[in-house]
PAKOL-9979 format. One record per atom (N, C-alpha, C, O): residue in one letter; x, y, z. Coordinates in steps of 0.2 Angstrom, whole numbers, padded with zeros to 4 digits, always signed. Layout:
N
AXYZ
...
END
This chain:
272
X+0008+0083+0034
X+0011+0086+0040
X+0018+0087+0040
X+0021+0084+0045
X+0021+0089+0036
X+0028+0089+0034
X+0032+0094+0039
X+0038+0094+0038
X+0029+0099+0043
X+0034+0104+0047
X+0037+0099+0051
X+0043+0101+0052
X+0036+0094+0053
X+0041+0091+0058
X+0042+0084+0057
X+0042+0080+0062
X+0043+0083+0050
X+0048+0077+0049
X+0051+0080+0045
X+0050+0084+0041
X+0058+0076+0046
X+0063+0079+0043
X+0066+0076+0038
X+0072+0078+0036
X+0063+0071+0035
X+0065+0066+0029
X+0065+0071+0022
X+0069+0070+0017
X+0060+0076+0022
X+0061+0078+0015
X+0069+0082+0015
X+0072+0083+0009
X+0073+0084+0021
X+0080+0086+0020
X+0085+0082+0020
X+0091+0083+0019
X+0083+0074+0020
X+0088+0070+0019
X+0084+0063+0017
X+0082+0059+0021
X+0084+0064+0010
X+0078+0059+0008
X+0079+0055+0006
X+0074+0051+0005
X+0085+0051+0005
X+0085+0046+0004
X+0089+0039+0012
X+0090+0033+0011
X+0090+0042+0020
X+0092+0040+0023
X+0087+0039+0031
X+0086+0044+0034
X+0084+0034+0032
X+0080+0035+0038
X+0082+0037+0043
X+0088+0036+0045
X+0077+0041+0047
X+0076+0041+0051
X+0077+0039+0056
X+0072+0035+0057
X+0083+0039+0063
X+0083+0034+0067
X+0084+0037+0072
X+0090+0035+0073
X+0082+0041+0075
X+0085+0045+0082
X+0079+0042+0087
X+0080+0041+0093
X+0072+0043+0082
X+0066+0039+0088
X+0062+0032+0085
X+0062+0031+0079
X+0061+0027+0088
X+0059+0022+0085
X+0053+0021+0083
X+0052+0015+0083
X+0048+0026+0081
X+0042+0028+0077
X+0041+0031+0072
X+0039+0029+0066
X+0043+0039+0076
X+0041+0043+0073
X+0048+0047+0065
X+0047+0049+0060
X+0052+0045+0068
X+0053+0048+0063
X+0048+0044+0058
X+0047+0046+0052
X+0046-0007-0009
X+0051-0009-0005
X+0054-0011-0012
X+0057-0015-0015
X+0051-0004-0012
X+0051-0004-0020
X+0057-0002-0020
X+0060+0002-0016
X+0061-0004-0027
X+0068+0000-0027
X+0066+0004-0033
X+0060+0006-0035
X+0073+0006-0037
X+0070+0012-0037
X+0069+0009-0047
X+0071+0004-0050
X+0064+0015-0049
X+0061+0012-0056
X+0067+0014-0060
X+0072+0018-0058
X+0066+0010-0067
X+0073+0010-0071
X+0071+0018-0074
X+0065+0019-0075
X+0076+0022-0074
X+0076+0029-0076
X+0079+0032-0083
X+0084+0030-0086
X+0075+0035-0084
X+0078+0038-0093
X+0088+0040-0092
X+0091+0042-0088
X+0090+0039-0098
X+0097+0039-0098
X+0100+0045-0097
X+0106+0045-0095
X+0096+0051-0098
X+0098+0057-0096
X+0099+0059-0088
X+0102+0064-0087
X+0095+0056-0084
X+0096+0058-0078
X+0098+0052-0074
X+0097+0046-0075
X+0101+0056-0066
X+0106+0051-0063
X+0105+0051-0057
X+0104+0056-0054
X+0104+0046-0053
X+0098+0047-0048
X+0103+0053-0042
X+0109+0054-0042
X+0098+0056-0037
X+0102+0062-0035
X+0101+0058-0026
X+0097+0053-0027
X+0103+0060-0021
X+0101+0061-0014
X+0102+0067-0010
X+0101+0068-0004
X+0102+0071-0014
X+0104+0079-0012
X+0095+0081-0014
X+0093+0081-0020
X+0090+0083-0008
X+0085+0085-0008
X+0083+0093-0012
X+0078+0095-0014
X+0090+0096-0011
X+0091+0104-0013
X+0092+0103-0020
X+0090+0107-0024
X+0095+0099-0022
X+0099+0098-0029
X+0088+0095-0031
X+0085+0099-0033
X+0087+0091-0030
X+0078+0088-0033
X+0076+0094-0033
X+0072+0094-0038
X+0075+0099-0030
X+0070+0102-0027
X+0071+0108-0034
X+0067+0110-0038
X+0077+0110-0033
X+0081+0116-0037
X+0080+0113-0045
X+0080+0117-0050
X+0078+0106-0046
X+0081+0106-0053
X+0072+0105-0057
X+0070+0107-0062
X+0065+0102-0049
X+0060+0104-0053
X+0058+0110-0052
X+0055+0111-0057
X+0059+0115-0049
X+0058+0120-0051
X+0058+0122-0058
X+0053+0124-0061
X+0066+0121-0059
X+0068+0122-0065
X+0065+0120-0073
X+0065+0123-0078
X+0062+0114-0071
X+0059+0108-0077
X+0051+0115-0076
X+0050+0119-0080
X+0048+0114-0068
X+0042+0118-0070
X+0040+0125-0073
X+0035+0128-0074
X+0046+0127-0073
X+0047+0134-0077
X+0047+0133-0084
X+0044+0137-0088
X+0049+0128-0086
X+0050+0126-0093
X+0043+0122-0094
X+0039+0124-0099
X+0041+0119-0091
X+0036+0115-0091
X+0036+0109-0094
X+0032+0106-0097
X+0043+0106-0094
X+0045+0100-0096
X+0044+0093-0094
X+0049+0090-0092
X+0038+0090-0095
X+0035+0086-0091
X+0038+0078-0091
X+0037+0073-0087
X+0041+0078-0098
X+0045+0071-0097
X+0050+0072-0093
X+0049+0068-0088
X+0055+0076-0093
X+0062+0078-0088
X+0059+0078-0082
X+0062+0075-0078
X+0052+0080-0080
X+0050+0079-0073
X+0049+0072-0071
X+0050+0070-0066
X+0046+0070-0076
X+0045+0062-0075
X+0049+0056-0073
X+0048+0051-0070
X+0056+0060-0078
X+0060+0055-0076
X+0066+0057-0069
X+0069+0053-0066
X+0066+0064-0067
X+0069+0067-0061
X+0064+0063-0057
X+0067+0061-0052
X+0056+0059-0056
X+0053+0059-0049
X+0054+0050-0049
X+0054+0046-0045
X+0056+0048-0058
X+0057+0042-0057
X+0063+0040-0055
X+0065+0034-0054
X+0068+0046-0054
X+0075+0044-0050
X+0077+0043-0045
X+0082+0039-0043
X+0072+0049-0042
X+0070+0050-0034
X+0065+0049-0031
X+0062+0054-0027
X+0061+0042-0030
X+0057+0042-0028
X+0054+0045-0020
X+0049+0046-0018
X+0061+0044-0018
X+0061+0048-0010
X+0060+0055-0009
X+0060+0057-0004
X+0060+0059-0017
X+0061+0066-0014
X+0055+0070-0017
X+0055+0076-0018
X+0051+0065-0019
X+0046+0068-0023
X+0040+0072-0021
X+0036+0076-0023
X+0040+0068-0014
X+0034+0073-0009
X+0036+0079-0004
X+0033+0084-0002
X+0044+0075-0002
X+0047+0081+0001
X+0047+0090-0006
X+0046+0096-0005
X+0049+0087-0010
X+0050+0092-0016
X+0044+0096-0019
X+0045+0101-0022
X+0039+0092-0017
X+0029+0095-0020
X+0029+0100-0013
X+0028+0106-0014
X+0030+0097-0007
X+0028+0099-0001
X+0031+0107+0001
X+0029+0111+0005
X+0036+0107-0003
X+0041+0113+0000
X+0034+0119-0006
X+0035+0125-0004
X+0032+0119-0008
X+0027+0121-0012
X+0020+0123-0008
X+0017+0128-0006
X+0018+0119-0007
X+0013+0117-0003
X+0011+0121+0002
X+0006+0125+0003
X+0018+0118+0009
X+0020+0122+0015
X+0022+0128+0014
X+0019+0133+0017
X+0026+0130+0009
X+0028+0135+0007
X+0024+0140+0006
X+0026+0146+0006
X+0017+0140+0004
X+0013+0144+0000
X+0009+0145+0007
X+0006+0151+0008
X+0008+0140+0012
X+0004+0140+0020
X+0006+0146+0023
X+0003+0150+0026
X+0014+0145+0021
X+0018+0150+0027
X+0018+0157+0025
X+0020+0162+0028
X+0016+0157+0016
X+0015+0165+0013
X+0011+0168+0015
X+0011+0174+0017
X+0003+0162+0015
X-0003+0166+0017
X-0003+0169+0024
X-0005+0174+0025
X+0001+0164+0029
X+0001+0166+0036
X+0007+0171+0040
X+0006+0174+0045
X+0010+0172+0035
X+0014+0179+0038
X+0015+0185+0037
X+0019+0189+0039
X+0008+0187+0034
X+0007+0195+0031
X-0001+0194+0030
X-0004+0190+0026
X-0005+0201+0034
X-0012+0201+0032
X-0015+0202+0025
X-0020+0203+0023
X-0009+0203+0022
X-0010+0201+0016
X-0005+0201+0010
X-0003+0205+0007
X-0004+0195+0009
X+0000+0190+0006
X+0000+0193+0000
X-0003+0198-0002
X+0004+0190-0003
X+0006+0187-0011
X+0003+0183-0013
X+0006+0178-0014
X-0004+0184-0015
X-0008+0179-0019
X-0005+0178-0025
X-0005+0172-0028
X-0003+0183-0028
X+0002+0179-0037
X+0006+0174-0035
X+0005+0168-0037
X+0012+0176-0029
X+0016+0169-0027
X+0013+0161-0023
X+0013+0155-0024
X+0009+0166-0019
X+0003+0157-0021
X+0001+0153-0023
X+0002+0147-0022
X-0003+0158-0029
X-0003+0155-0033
X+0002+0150-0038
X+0000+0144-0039
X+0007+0153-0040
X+0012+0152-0043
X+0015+0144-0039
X+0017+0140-0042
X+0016+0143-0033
X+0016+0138-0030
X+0013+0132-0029
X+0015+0126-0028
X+0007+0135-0029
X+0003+0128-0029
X+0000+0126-0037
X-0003+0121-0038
X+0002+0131-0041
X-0001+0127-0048
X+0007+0123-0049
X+0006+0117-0049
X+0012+0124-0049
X+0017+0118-0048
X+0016+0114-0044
X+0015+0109-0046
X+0015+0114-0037
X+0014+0107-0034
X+0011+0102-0039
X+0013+0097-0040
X+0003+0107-0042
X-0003+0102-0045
X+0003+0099-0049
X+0005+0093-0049
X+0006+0105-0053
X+0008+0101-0060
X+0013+0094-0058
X+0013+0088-0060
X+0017+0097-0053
X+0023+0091-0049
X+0019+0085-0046
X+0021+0080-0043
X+0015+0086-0047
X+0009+0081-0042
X+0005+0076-0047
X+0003+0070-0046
X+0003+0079-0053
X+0001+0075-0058
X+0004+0070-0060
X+0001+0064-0061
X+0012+0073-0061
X+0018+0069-0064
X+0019+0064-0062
X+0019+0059-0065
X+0019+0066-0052
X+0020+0060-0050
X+0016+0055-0048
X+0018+0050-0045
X+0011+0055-0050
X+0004+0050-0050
X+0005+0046-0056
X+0004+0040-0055
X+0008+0047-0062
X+0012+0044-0067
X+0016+0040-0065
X+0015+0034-0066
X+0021+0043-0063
X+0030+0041-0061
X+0027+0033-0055
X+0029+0027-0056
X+0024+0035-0052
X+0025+0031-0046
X+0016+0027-0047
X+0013+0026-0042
X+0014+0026-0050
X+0007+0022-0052
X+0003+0023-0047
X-0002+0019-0045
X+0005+0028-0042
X+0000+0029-0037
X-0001+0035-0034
X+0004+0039-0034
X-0010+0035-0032
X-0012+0043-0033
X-0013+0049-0027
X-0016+0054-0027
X-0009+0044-0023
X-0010+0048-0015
X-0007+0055-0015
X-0010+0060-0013
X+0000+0054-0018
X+0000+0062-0017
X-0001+0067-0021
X+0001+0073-0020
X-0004+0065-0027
X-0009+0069-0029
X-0015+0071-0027
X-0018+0076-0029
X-0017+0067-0022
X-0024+0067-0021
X-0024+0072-0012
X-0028+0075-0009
X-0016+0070-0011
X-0014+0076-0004
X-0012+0082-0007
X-0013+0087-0004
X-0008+0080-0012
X-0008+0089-0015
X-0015+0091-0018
X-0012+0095-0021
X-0020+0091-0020
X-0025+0092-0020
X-0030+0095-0018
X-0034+0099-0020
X-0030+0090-0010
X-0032+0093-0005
X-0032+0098-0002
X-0036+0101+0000
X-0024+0099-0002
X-0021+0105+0002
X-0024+0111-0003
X-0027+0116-0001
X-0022+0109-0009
X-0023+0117-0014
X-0031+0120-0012
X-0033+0125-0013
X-0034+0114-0009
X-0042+0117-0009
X-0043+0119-0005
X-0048+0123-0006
X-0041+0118+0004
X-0043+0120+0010
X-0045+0128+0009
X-0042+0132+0006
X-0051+0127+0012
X-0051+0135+0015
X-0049+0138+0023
X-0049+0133+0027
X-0048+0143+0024
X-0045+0147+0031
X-0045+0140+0037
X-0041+0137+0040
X-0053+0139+0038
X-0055+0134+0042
X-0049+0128+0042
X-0045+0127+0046
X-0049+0126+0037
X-0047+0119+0034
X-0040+0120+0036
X-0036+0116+0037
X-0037+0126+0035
X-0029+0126+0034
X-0027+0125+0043
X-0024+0120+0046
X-0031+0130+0046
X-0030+0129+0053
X-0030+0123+0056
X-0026+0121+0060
X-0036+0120+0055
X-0038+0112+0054
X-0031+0108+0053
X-0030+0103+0057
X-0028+0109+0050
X-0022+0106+0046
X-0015+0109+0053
X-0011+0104+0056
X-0015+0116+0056
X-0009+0116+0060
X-0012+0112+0067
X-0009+0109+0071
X-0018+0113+0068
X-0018+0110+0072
X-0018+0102+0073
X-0018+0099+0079
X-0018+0100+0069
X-0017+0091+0066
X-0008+0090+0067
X-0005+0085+0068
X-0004+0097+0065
X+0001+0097+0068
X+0005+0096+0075
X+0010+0093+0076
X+0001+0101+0078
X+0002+0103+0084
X+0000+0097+0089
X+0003+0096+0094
X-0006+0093+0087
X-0007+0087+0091
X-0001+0080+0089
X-0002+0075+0093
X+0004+0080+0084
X+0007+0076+0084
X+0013+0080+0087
X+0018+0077+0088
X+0013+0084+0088
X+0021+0087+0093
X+0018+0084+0101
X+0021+0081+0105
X+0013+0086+0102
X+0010+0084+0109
X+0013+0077+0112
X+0017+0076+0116
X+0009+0072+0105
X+0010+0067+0106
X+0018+0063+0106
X+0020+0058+0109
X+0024+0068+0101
X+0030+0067+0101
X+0030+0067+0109
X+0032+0062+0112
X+0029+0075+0113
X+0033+0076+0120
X+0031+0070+0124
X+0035+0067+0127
X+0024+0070+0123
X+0021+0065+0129
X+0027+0056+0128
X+0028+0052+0133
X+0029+0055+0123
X+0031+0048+0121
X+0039+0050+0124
X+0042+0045+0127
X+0043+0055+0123
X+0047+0057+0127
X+0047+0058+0134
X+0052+0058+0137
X+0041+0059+0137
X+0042+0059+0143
X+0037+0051+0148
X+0035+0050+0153
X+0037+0047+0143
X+0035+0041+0143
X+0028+0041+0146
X+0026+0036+0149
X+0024+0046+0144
X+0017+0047+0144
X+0012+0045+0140
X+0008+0048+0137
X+0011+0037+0141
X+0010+0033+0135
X+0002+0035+0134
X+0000+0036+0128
X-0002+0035+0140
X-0011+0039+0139
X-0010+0045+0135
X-0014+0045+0129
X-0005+0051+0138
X-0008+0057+0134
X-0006+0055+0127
X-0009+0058+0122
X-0002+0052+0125
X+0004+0050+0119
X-0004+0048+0113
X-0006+0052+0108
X-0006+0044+0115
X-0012+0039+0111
X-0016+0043+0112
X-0019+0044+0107
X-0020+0048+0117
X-0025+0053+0114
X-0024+0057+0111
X-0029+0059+0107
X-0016+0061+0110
X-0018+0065+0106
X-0014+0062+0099
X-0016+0065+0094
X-0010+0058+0098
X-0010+0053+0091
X-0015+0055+0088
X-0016+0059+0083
X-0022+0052+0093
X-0028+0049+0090
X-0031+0058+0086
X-0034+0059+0081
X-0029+0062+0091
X-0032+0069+0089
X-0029+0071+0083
X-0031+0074+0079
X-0022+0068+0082
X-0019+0070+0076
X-0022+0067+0071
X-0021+0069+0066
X-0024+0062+0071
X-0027+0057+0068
X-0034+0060+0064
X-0035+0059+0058
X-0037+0063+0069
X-0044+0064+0067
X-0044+0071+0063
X-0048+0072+0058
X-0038+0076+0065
X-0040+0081+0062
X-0036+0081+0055
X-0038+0086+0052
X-0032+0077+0052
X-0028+0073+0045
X-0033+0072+0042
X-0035+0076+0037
X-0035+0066+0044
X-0039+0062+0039
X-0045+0066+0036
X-0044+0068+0030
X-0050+0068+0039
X-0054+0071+0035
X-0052+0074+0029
X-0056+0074+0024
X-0046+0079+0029
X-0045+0085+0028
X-0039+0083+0019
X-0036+0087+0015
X-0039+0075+0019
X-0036+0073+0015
X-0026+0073+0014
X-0022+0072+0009
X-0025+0075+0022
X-0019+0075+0024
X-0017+0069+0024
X-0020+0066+0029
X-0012+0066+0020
X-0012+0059+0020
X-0004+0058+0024
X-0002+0052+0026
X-0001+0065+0023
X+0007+0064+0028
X+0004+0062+0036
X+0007+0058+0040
X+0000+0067+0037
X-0001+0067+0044
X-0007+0063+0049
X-0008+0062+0054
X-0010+0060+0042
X-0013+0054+0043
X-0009+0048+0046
X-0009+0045+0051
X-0005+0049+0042
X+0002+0042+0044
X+0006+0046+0050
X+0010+0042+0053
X+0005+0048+0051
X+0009+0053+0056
X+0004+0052+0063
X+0007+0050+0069
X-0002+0053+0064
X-0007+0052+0069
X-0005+0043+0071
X-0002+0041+0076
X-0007+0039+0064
X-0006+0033+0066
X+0002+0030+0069
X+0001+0025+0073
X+0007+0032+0068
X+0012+0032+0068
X+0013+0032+0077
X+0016+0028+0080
X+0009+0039+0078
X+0012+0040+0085
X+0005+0035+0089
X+0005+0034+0095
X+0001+0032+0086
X-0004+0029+0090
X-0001+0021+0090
X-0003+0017+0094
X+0004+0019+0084
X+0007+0014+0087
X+0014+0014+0093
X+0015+0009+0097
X+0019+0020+0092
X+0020+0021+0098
X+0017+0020+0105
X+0018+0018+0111
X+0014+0022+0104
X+0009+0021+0112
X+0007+0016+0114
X+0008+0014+0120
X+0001+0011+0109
X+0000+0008+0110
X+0005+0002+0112
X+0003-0003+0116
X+0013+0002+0108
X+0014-0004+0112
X+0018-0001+0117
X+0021-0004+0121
X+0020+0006+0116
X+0022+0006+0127
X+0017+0005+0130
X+0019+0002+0136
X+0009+0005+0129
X+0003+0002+0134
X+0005-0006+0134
X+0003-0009+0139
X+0008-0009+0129
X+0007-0017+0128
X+0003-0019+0125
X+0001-0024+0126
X+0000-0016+0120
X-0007-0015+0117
X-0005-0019+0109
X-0008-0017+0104
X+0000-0026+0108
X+0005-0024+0103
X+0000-0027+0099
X+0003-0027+0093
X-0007-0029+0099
X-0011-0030+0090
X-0012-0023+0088
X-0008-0021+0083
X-0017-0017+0094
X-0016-0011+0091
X-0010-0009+0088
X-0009-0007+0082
X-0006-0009+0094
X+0001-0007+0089
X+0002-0009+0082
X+0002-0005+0078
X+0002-0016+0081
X+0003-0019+0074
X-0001-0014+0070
X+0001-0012+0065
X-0008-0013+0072
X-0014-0013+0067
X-0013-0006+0064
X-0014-0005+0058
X-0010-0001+0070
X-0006+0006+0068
X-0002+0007+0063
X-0004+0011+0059
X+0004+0002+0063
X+0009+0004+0063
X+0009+0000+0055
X+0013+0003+0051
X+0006-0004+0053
X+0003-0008+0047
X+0000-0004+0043
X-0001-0006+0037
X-0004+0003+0046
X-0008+0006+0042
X-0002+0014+0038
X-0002+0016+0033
X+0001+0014+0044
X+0006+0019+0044
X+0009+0018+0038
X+0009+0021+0033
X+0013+0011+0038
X+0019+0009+0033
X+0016+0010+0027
X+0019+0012+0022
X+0007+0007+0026
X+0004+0008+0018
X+0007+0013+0017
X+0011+0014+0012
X+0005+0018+0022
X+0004+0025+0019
X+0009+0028+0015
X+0010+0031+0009
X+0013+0026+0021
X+0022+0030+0019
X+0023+0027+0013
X+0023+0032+0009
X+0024+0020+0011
X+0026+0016+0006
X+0022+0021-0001
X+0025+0022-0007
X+0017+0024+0000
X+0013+0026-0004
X+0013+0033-0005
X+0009+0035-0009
X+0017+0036+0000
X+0020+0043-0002
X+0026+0043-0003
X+0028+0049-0003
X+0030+0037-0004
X+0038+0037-0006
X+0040+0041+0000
X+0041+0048-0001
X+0040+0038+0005
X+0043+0041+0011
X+0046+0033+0015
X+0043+0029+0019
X+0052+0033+0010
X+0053+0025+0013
X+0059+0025+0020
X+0061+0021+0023
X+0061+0030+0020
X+0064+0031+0029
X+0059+0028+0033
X+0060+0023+0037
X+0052+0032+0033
X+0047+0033+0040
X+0044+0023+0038
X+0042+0019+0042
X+0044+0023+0032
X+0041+0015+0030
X+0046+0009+0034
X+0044+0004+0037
X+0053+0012+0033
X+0056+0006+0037
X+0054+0005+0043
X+0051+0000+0045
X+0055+0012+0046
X+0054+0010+0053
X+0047+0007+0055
X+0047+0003+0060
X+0043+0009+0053
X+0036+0006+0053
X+0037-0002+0051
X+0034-0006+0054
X+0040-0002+0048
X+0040-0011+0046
X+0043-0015+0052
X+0041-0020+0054
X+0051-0010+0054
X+0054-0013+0060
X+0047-0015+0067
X+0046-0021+0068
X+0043-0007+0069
X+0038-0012+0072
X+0033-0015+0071
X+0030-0018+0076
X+0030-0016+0064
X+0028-0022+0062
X+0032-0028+0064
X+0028-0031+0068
X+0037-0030+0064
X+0039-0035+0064
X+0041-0037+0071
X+0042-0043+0073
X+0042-0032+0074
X+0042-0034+0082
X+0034-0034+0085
X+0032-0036+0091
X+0033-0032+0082
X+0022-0033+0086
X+0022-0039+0085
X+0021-0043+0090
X+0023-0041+0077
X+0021-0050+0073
X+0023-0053+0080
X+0019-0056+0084
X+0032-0051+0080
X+0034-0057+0085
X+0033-0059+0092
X+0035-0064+0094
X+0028-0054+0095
X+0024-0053+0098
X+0019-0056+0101
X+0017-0059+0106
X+0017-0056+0094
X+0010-0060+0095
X+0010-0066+0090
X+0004-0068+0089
X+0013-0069+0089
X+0017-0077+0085
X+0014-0076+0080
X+0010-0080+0078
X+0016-0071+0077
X+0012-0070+0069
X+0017-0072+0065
X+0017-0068+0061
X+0022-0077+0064
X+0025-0077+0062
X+0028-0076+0056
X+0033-0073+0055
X+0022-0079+0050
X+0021-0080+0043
X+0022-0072+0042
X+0027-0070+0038
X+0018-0067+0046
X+0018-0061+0045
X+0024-0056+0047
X+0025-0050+0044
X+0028-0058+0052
X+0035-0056+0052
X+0037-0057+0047
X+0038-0054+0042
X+0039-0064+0048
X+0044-0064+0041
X+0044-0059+0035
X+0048-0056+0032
X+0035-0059+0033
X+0035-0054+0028
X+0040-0047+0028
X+0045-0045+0025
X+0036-0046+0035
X+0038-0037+0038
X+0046-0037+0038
X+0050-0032+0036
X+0048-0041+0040
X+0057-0043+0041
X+0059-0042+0035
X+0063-0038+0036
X+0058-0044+0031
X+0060-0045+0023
X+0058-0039+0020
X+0062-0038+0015
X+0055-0036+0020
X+0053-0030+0019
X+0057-0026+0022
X+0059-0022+0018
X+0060-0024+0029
X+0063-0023+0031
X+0069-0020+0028
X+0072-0015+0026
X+0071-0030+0029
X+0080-0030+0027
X+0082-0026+0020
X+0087-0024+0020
X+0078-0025+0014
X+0075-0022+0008
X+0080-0016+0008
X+0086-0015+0006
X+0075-0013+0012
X+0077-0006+0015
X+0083-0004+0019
X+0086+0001+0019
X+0086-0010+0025
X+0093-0008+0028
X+0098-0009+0024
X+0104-0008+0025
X+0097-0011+0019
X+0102-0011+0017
X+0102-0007+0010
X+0107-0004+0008
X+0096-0006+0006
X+0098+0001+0004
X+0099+0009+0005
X+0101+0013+0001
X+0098+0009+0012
X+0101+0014+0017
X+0106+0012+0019
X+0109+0017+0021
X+0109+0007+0019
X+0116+0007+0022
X+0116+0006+0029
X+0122+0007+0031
X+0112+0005+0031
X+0109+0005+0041
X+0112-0003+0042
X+0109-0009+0042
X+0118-0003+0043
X+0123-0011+0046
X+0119-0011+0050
X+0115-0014+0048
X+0118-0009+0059
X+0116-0011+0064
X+0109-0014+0063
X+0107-0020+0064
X+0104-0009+0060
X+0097-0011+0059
X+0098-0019+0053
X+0095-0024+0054
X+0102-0018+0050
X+0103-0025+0046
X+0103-0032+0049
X+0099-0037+0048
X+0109-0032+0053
X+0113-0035+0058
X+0107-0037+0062
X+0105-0043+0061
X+0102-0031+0066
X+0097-0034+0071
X+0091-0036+0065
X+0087-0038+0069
X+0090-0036+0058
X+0085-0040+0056
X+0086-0046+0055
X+0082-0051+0057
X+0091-0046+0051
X+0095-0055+0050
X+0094-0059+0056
X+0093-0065+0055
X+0096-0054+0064
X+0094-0061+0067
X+0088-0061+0069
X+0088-0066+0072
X+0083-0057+0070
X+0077-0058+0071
X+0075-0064+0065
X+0071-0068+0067
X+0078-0063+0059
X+0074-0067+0053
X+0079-0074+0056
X+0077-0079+0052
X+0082-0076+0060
X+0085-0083+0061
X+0080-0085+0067
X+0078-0090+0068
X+0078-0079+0072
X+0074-0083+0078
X+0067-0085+0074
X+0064-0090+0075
X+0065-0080+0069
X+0057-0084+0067
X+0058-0090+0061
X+0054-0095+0061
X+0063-0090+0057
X+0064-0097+0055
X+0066-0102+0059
X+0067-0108+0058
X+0066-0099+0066
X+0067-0104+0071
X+0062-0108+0074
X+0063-0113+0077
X+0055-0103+0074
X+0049-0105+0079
X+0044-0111+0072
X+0043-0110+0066
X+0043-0115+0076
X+0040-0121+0075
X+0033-0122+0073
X+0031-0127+0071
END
């Protein structure tokens, strides 16, 4: 569900403007390439490898970037959604031509990163029919709901329609907007005060992310992870989420998020 998260344009730096929605480091990389943060620059250069069909060069571009390899599949992906939807009758060679790179960028990366999720979401997507795509905007559509509603501190509508984002992702093997339903269903739940659901959400969410090299939206799910734990005296298990945390503030560069982990991690070394 990549129309409205904004990490594939800045992919190596989280998201911090909302505290939901927007540890592994990175794998050692072949000596010809250097790792990039510029999403235009990853995006520009597989194209370039998939014209060629140079399948090592790609391997080692998504083992450079592990943050930009979904944003960079997805521009393919969405991109091909938005050909068939803007003319009754599209560019099916450009379509095509689209989504047989994603597959190929999507293989590679099942390689690259030893895990098969977004493979298994570009995949997905390449199969929907008509039904299924709309299926898919409207699994968008209800996490924008649930953005406004969490904005206007509408904690009930917020968590039904999460939950509607929820239901219309997952089937459809949408696994961005899966984490994206869950995501805003642990928002909710803990402005309800609900903080196990919150945890249980917000624990489900970070798999995901973690698992789509989407380590922006991972931090901050871990940040509520670890404020659920502490929450609810799960202690053993902040510390985890905290440490997991710290990983990432500081390979973003996030001093203040740093700063408030460290001392979160001195109160729970504090509890008895």
């Amino acid at each position: 569900m990549p129309d409205i998260v904004a990490c594939a344009n800045n992919v190596l730096s989280p998201p911090t403007s909302a505290p939901m929605f927007l540890t592994a480091l990175l794998v050692t990389i072949a000596p010809a390439v250097t790792p990039m943060t510029d999403a235009k620059t990853v995006r520009q250069q597989f194209v370039e490898l998939a014209g060629k069909q140079d399948r090592a060069a790609c391997l080692a571009l998504w083992r450079a970037n592990p943050s930009a390899v979904l944003g960079t599949i997805d521009a393919d992906l969405e991109g091909s959604l938005k050909v068939r939807e803007k003319s009754a009758y599209p560019d099916l060679r450009k379509i095509t031509e689209m989504l047989d790179r994603a597959m190929w960028g999507a293989e590679i990366a099942a390689e690259a990163g030893g895990h098969p999720m977004i493979l298994d979401y570009a995949s997905s997507f390449v199969g929907w029919n008509d039904a299924e795509r709309k299926q898919f905007r409207a699994g968008q559509a209800a996490f924008g709901r649930a953005q406004k509603a969490l904005d206007a501190k509408a904690a009930d509508q917020a968590l039904a329609a999460g939950n509607e984002c929820l239901q219309l992702a997952r089937p459809l093997g949408d696994w961005w907007g899966t984490a994206m339903g869950f995501d805003a269903i642990a928002a909710a739940q803990a402005a309800l005060g609900a903080h196990d659901k919150a945890l249980e959400a917000a624990s489900v969410a970070r798999t995901i992310y973690h698992d789509l090299g989407l380590q922006g939206d991972e931090y901050i799910a871990l940040q509520t992870m670890t404020t659920m734990c502490q929450k609810l005296g799960r202690t053993a298990r902040a510390k985890v989420a905290c440490d997991a945390a710290l990983v990432l503030a500081k390979k973003f560069k996030d001093d203040d998020g740093q700063k408030r982990l460290e001392q979160t991690r001195v109160e729970l070394d504090a509890v008895k």
